[in-house]
C-alpha positions as CSV (number, residue, x, y, z in Angstrom):
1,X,-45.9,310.6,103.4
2,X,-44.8,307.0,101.8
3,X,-41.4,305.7,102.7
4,X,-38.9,305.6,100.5
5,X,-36.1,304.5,102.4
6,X,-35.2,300.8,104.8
7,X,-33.3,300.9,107.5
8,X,-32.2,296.4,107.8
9,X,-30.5,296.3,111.3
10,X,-27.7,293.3,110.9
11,X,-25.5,294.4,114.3
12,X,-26.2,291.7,116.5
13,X,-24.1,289.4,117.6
14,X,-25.8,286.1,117.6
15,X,-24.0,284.3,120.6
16,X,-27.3,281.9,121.0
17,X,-25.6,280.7,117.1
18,X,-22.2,279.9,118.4
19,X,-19.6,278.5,117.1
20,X,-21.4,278.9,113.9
21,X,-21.7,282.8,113.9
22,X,-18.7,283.6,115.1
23,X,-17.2,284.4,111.9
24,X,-20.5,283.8,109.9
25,X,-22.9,286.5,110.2
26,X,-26.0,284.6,111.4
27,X,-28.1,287.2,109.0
28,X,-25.9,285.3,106.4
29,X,-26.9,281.8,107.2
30,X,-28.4,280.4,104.0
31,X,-32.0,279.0,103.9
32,X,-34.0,277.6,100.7
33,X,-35.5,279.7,97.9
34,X,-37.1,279.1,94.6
35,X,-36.1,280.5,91.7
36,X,-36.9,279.3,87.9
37,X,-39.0,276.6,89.6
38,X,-36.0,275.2,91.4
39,X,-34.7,274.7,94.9
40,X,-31.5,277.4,95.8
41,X,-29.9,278.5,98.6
42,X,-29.5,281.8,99.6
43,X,-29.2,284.2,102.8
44,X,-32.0,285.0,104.9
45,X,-30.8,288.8,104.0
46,X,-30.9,288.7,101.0
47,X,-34.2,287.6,101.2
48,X,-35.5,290.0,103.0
49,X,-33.6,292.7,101.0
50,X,-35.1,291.7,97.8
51,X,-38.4,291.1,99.1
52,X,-38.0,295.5,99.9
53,X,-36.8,295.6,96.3
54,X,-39.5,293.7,94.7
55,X,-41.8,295.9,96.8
56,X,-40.5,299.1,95.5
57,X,-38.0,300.4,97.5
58,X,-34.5,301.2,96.1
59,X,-33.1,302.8,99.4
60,X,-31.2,301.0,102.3
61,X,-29.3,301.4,105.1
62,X,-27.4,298.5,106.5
63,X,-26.7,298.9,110.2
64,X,-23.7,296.1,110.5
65,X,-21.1,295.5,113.5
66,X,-17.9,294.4,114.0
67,X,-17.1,290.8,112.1
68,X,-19.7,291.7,109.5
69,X,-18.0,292.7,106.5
70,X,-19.3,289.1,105.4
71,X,-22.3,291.2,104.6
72,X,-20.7,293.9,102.7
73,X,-18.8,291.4,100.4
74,X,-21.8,289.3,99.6
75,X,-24.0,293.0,98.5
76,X,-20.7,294.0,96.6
77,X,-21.2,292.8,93.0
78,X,-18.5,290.1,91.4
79,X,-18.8,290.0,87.8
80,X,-15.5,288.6,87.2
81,X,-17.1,285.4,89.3
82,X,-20.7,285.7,86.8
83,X,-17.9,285.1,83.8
84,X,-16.3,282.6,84.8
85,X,-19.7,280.6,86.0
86,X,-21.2,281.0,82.5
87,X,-17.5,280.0,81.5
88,X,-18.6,276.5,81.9
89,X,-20.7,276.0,80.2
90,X,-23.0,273.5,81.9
91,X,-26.4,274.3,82.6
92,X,-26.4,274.3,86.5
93,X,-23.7,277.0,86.3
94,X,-25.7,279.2,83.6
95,X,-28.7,279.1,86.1
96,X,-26.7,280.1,89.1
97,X,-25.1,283.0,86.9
98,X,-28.5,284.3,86.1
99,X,-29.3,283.5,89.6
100,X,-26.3,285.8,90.9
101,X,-26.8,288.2,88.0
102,X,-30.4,288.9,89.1
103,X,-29.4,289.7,92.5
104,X,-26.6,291.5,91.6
105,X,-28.7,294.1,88.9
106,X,-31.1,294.8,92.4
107,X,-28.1,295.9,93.9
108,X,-27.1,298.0,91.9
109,X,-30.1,299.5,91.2
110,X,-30.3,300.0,94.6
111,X,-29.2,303.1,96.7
112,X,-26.9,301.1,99.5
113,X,-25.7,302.7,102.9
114,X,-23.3,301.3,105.3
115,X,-23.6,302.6,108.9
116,X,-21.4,300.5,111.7
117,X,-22.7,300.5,115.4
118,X,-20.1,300.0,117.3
119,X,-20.9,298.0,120.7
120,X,-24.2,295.9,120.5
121,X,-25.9,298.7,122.2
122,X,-29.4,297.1,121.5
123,X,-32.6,297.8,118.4
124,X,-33.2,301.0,119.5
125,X,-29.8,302.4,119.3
126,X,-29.0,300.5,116.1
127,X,-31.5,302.9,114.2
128,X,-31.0,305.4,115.8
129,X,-27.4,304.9,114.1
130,X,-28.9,305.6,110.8
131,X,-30.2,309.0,111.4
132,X,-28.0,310.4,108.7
133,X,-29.8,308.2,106.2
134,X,-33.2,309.1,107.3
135,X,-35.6,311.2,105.3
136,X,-38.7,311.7,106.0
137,X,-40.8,308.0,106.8
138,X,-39.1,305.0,106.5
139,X,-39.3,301.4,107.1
140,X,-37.0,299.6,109.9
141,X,-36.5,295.5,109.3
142,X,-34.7,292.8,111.3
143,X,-31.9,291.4,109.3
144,X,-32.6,287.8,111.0
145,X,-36.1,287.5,110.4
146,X,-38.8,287.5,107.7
147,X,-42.6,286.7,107.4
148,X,-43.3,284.4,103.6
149,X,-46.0,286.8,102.8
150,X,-44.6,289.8,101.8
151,X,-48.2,291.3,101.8
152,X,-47.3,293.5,104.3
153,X,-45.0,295.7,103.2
154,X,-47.4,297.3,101.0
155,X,-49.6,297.8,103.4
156,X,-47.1,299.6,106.3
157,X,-46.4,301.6,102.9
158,X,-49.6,302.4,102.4
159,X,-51.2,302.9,106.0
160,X,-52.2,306.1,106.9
161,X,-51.1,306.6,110.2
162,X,-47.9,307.6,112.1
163,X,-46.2,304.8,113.4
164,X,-47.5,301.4,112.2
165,X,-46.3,297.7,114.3
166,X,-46.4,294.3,112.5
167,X,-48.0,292.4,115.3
168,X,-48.8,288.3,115.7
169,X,-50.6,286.2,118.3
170,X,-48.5,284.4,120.0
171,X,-48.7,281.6,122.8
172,X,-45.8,282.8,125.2
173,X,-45.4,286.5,124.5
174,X,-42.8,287.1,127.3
175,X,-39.7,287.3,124.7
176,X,-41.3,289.7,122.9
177,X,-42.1,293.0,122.9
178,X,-45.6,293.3,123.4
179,X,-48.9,295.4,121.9
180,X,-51.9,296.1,123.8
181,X,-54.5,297.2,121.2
182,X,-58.0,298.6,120.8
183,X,-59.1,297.8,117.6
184,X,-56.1,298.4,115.3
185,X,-55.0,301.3,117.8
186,X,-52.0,300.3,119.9
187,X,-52.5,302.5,123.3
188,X,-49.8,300.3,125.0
189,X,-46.1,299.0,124.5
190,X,-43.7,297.1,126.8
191,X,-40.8,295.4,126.1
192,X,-40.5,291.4,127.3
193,X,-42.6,291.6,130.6
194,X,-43.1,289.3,133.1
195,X,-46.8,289.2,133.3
196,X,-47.8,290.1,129.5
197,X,-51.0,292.6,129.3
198,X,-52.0,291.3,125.7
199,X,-50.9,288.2,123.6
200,X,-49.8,290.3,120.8
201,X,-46.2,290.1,120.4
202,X,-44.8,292.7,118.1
203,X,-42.3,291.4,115.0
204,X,-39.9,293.4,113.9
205,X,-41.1,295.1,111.3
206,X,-42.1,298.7,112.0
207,X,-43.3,302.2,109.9
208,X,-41.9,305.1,111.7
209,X,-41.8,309.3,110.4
210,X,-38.7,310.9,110.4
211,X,-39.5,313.0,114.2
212,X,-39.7,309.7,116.0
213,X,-36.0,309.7,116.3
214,X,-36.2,311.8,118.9
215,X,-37.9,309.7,121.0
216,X,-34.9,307.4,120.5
217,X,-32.8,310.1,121.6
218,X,-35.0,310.5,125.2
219,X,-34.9,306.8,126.1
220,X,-32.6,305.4,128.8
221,X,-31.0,301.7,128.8
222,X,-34.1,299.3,129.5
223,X,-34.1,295.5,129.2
224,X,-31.0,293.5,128.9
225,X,-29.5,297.0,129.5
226,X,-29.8,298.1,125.6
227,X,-31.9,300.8,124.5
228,X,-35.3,299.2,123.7
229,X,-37.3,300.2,120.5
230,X,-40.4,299.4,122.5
231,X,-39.5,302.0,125.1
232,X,-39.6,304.6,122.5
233,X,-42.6,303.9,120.7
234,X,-44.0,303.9,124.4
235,X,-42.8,307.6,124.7
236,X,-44.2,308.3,120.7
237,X,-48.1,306.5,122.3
238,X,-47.1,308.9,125.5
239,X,-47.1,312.1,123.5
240,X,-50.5,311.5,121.5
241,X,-48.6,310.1,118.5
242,X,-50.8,307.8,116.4
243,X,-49.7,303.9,116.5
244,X,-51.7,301.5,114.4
245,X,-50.7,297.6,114.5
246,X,-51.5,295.2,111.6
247,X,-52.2,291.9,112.7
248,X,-50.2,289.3,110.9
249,X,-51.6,285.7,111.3
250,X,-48.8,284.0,108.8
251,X,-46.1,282.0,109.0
252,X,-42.7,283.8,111.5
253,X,-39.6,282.9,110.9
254,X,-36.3,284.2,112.7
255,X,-33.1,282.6,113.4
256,X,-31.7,284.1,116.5
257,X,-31.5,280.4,117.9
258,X,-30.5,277.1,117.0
259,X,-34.8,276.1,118.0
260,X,-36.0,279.1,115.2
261,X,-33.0,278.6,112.5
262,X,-34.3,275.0,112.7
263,X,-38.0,275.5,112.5
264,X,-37.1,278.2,109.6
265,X,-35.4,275.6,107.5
266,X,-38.5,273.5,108.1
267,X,-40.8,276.3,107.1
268,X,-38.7,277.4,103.9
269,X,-37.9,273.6,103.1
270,X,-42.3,273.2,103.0
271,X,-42.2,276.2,101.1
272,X,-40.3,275.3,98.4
273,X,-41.7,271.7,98.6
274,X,-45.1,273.4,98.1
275,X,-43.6,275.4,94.6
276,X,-43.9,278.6,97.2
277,X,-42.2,281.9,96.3
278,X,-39.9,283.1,99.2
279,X,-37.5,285.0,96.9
């Protein structure tokens, strides 16, 4: 079955960010764009949102937490705000009307759920927050990160297999949750160890079907005392469920930390240098 619907997890709280995300959703902190040939600045979720939309999908859920209504007011449309841009007159203000127009016409054509988690009670818990939304397979995305090449979205989408992992090659894979593979099969998942079995770490970017949240349901706090995606995707490999990875060998950018919000400006910065599309 192809997915239809996104579940974008934006919960977290961001401490490593502080002072800056204490009232600024770090899912909210801008990075560089092109659009009409010109630099912008946008968020990094509404990056990745319209990156989904451009891809085909017209139904999200939004997993936010507390302090994130940031989020909700920037995917609530402000025509008023359009006016009195094109008001102006000037052309700078016409382009960033369009601009906002553009992104406003993609939410609204959009399907938009809001789902609160409560306490930051880790990934796995934050879909399984969204179970009311799910319907059949869907998609789940990390509001703080996104890969440039949006190739493979289409390609989850299209995959024929059960659960399907975006995985990357990575130097130190002991932050990471991490894919031991045989082929493209993934037989193996665990969750930041100590002494890594593979050097695929896993992004997080994942195709599940709509039965997998129960494995969410049978998983106990693991790592940092949250309940761990990885662990249930270990029970879903555990009970004969087919896991595929795609191996991504692009460009990774998050911004959970002032080291990665800095290397993603970089990255976006050469992007746009280059005439790149990122959104």
């Amino acid at each position: 079955m192809t997915p239809r619907r996104v579940v974008i997890t934006a919960a977290g709280l961001g401490t490593r960010l502080l002072p800056a995300s204490k009232e600024i959703p770090k899912e909210m902190f801008p990075v560089f764009a092109m659009y009409d040939g010109e630099v912008v600045v946008k968020p990094l979720l509404q990056i990745i949102f319209e990156s989904f939309y451009d891809a085909g999908f017209r139904e999200f859920c939004f997993v936010v937490g507390r302090g994130k209504r940031a989020i909700e007011d920037h995917f609530t449309p402000d025509w008023s705000f359009v006016e009195w841009l094109r008001a102006r007159g000037t052309r700078g203000r016409e382009r960033l009307a369009k601009l906002l127009e553009d992104f406003y016409r993609k939410v609204e054509g959009s399907h938009i759920v809001w789902v609160n988690q409560h306490e930051p009670l880790g990934f796995g818990h934050a879909v399984l927050m969204a179970e009311p939304f799910i319907d059949g397979d869907f998609i789940v995305a990390a509001g703080d990160t996104v890969l440039p090449s949006n190739s493979f979205i289409g390609d989850m989408a299209s995959m024929g297999s059960e659960v399907v992992l975006i995985v990357k090659k990575v130097e130190d894979p002991r932050r990471y949750g991490v894919a031991v593979l045989q082929g493209d099969k993934v037989v193996k998942v665990v969750e930041k160890p100590r002494d890594p079995p593979s050097s695929y770490a896993i992004l997080p970017f994942y195709r599940f079907p709509g039965d997998f949240l129960k494995y969410l349901k049978r998983i106990s706090p693991g790592t940092g005392g949250e309940l761990q995606l990885t662990d249930a995707i270990q029970l879903a490999i555990d009970d004969g469920m087919d896991v595929r990875a795609i191996i991504y060998d692009g460009e990774y950018i998050d911004i959970g930390s002032p080291e990665t919000y800095l290397r993603a400006l970089e990255v976006f910065s050469k992007l746009v240098r280059g005439g790149g599309s990122n959104g």
